[in-house]
N, C-alpha and C positions, 0 to 999 in steps of 0.2 A: 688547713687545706679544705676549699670547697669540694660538695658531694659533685659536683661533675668532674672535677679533676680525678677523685677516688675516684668513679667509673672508669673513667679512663687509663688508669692504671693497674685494674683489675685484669689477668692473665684470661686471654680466651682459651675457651675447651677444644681440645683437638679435634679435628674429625677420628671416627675409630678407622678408618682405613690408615691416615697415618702413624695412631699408635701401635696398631697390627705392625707398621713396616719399624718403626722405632724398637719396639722390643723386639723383632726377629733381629734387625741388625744385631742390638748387643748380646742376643744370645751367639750372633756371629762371630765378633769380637771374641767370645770368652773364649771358643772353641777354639779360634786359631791360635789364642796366644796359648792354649794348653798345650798347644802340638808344636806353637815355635819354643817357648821359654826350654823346652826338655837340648832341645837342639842346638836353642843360641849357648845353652852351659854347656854342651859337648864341645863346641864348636872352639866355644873359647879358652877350651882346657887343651886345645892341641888337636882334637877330633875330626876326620873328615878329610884327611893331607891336610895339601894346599889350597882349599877351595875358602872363595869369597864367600861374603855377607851375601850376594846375589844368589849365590846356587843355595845357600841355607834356606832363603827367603823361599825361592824354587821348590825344594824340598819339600819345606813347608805345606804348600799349597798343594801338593801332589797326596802328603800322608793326608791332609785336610780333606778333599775327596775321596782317598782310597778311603777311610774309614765311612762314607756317606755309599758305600758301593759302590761308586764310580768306575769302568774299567780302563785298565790304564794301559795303552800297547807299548811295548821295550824293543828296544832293539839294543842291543850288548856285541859289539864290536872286541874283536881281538886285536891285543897290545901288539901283536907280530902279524899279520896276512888278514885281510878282509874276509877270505873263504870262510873262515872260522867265526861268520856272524850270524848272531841267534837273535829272533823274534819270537813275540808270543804276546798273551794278553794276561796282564796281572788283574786278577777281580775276584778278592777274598775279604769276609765282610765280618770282620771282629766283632764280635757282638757284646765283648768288655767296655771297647771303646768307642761304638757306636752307639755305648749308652749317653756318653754326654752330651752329642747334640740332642741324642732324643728327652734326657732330662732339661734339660735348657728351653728345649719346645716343650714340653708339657707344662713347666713354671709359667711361661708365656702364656700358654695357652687357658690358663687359670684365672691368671692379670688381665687377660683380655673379657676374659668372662665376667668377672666383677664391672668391668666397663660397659657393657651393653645389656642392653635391652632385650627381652625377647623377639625372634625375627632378626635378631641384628648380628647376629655372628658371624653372618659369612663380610659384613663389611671389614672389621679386622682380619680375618682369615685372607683375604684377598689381599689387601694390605701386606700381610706379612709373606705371601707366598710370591705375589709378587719379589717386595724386596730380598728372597732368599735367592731367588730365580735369578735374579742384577746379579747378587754374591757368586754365587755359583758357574754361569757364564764370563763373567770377568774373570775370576780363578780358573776357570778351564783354560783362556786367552793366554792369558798369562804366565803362567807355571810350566809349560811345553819346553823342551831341552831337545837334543840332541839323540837321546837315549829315550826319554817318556812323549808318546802323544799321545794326547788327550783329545776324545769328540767332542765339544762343544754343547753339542744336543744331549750329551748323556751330561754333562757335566752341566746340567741346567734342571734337567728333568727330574732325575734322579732326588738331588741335595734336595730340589725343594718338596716329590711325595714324602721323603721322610720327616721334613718338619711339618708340614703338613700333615701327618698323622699324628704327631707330637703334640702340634695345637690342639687338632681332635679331640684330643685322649685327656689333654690337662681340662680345654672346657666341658666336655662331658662331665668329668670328673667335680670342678667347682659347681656347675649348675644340677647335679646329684641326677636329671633323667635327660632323654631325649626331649622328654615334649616341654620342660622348658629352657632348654637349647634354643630348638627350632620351632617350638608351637603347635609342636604334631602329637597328639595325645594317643599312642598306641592300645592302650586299654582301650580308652571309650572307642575304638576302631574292631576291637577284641570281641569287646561287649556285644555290636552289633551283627557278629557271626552267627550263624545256628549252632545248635546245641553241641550236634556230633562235630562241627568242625571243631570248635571250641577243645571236644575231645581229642581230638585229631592233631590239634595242634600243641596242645598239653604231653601227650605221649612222646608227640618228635622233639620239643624242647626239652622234655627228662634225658630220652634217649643220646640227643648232642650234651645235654651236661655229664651223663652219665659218662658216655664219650671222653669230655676234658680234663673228669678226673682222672679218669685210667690211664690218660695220657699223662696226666701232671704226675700222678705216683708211678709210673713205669719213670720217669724223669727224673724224680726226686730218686728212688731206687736204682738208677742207673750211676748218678752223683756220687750217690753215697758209695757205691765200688768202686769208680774213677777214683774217689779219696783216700780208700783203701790201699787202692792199688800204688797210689803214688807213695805213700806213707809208707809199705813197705819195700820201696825203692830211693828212699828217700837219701841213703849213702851213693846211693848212683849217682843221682841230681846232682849232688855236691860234689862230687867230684868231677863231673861235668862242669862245673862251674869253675872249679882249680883251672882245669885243660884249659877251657878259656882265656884265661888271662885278663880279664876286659877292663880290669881295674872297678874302683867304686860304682863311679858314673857309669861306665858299658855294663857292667853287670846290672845295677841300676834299671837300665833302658831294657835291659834281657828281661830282667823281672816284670816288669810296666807290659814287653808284648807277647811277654806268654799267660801273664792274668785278663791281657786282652782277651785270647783266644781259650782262656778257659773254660766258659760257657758253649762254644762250639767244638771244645772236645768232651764234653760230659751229654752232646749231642750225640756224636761218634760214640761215645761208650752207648747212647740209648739203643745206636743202629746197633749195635756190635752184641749187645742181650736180645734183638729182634732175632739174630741167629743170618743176616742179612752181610753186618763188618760196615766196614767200609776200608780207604783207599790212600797209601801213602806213597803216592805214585805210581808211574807205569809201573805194572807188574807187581806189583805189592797188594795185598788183602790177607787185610787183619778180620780175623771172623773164629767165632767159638769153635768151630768144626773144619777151618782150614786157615793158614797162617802160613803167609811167604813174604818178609819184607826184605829187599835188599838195601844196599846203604844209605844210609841217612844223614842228614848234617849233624851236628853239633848243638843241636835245642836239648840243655837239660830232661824238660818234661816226656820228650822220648823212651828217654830210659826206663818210663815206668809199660810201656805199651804190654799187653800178655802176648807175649810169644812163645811162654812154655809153654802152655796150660797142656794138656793129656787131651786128643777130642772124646776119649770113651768114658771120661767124667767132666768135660767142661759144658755138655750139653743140659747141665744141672743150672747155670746160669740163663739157660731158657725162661726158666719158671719166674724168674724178676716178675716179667710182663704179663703172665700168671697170676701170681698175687697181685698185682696192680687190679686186674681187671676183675677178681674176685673184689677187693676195696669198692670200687665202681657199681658192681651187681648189690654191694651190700647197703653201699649209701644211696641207690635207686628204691632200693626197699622201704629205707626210711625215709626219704626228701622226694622221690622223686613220684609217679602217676601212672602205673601199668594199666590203662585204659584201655589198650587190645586184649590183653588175657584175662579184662573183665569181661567184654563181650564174649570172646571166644566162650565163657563160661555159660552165655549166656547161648549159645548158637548150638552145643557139642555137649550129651548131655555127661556123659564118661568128662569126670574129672583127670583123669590121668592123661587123658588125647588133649584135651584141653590146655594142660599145663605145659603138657611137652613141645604142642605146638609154638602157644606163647615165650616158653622161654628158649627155644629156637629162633624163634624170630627176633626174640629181644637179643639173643647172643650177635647174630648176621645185625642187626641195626647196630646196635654199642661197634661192632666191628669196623663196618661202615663209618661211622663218626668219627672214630680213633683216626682211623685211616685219612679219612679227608684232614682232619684238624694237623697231624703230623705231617702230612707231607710239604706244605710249602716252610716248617721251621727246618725240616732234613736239607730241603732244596738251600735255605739262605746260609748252611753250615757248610758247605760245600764251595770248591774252588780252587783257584789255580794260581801256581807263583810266578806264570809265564815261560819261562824257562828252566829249561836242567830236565832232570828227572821230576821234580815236584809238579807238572801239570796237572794232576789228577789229585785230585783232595777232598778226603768225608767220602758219605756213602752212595751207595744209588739210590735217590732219594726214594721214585714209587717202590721198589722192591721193599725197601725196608719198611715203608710205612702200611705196605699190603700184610708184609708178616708182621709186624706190630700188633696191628691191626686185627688181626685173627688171633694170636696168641691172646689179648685183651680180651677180644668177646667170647676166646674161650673161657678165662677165668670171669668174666662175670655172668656166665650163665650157672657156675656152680655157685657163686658168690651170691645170686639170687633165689636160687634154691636150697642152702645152708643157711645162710643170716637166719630166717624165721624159727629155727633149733633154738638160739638163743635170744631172739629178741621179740619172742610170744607172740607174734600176727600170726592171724588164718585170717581165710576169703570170707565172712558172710554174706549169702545172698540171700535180700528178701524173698518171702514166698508171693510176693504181691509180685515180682520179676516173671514167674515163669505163668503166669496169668495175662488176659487181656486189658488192659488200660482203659481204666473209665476215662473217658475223657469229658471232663465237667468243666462247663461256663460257667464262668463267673456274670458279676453283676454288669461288668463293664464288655460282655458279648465275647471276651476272649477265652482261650482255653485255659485251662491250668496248668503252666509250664511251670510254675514254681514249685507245684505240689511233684513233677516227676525228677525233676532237678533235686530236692530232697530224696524223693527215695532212691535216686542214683547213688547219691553221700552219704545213704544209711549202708550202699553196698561194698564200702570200700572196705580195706584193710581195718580193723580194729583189734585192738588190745587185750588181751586176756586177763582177767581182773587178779 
């Protein structure tokens, strides 16, 4: 074979717009077949009456957006009289099962990243958000019955911002920073701030992480008694499971959408230790200090809800979000940059006005954080099954993330002011601080920023030998 025929048989390189849209597809693909194969085995075990391969496929494409948040309107007609017909809007957002497309985007979103260039990511991104957008309006078309409609415009929009954050998340991830993602180098943009903004801006970044621990360990401590609690309910569940009847497979699919939704009830348990609850339907609220649910269907994991508890001792479950936010005050201590309650030290010469004010403020900041960071995860646990009694579902998202939120920055202002008992920091302030600043040229006519920039660094937190 002559080298011009090799040439010519040599495979050209894709553009990356197409391979953005070629891997969204097959993260498409994987997704729907996860959500038909579970159905087509139902289906063909006897499941579902008399219904065709058609209304499967139907089906199909309905759970395919409902797990993407889509909102899906019902309408459920009565076997006997029309009077007796209910509407509503189903739009409850499993966040079990809305991990797989968003695992499937972020693997995408990583592949795409090894393919491009810096500057070039939003050419795949486009690519693939596009073709998720095709997916997703074809499937909205499509899948419409009798019983479900679907908007078009949500059923486009929607599917494709969450792979679109999927891809995000995977190429941030492979490319290790923003700036080289996109080319944008955020330090040397940092760099060129002045001094105190620099401080300024170090303080509020401690404060928002300090913030998402508190929130991740109120979360994690919230879990870990949803587990409790279910554990010692756990001859409930199962017998829940007998009533049933559902057989392998139905019992099967029972287990699959209650592990769906068991991350947005260990969300419910975070609202429900804020002292805020949340909401299992009209008239129902589940909360440490009041408690009214009436009847409920037949979902095992019910069984475990606290509906006994005493309120003149279950206000002890407060304290979760308590020690969360002590965690928070303690890991600000060590990781994090109290650069307000150093100046304050510097401005107020009574150290005790000084501190109280600082760690007041740091409580209301850390509080603030919590607060914003929690409320759109409260909001996306939350939802409705369209019909019956179940339209009200999870908490009230601001309310709970307001008491969250202050129960947190209650504990991390003791958490900031204990930790140093045991982990030997005090404030040193040089005596060159409460003096006026030489300010000395150098050779090159500027001032000496370096030399006060040090003795800033000499004033921080240090170690007890």
């Amino acid at each position: 074979m002559n080298a011009r025929n090799s040439r010519a048989l040599k495979p050209l390189p894709l553009p990356l717009w197409v391979q953005g849209a070629i891997e969204v597809l097959i993260a498409a693909v994987i997704s729907a077949m996860l959500v038909l194969i579970p159905l087509m085995v139902i289906w063909s075990g006897g499941g579902f009456a008399a219904t065709g391969i058609d209304f499967i496929a139907r089906m199909g494409g309905q759970i395919w957006l409902a797990i993407h948040g889509v909102p899906l309107h019902l309408t459920i007609e009565s076997a006997t009289t029309s009077a007796d017909t209910q509407t509503g809007t189903f739009w409850f957002l499993p966040w079990g099962l809305v991990l797989m497309p968003l695992f499937l985007g972020w693997r995408a979103g990583r592949r795409l990243a090894r393919a491009s260039y810096r500057d070039q990511i939003w050419q795949p991104l486009a690519g693939g958000a596009g073709a998720y957008a095709l997916v997703g309006l074809m499937t909205s078309l499509l899948v419409p019955n009798g019983m479900v409609a679907i908007n078009p415009l949500w059923g486009t929009l929607i599917p494709t911002a969450v792979m679109v954050l999927a891809l995000l998340a995977g190429a941030r991830r492979e490319a290790g920073s923003w700036g080289r993602l996109i080319g944008v180098n955020l330090a040397d943009r940092i760099e060129r701030l002045s001094q105190h903004s620099r401080w300024a801006g170090s303080y509020v970044w401690s404060v928002l992480r300090a913030g998402f621990v508190g929130l991740v360990a109120a979360f994690g401590l919230a879990a870990a008694l949803m587990a409790v609690q279910i554990g010692l309910h756990w001859a409930d569940v199962a017998q829940v499971y007998q009533e049933l009847g559902a057989g392998p497979w139905g019992g099967a699919v029972v287990t699959v959408a209650q592990l769906g939704v068991l991350p947005n009830l260990a969300v419910w348990a975070l609202a429900w230790t804020s002292g805020a609850g949340f909401t299992l339907g009209s008239g129902s609220v589940v909360a440490p200090l009041q408690t009214a649910v009436g009847p409920q269907p037949a979902i095992p994991m019910l069984t475990a809800l606290p509906v006994g508890l005493e309120p003149s001792w279950s206000w002890v479950f407060l304290l979760l979000p308590v020690l969360a936010g002590f965690l928070a005050g303690w890991w600000l201590l060590r990781e994090g940059e109290n650069h307000f309650d150093e100046w304050l030290s510097l401005k107020i010469r009574a150290r005790w006005a000084s501190l109280t004010l600082s760690t007041l403020a740091l409580g209301v900041c850390v509080a603030v954080a919590t607060a914003a960071l929690a409320v759109v995860p409260l909001w996306l646990s939350t939802g409705s099954l369209g019909v019956g009694r179940l339209v009200e579902l999870g908490p009230e998202a601001w309310l709970a993330a307001v008491m969250l939120g202050g129960l947190v920055g209650l504990g991390s202002m003791f958490g900031h002011l204990v930790s140093p008992l045991w982990e030997g920091y005090e404030l040193v302030l040089p005596e060159a601080w409460n003096q006026e600043p030489d300010h000395e040229v150098g050779e090159d006519g500027e001032d000496g920023e370096d030399g006060e920039d040090e003795e800033h660094d000499g004033g921080r937190a240090g170690r007890r030998g």
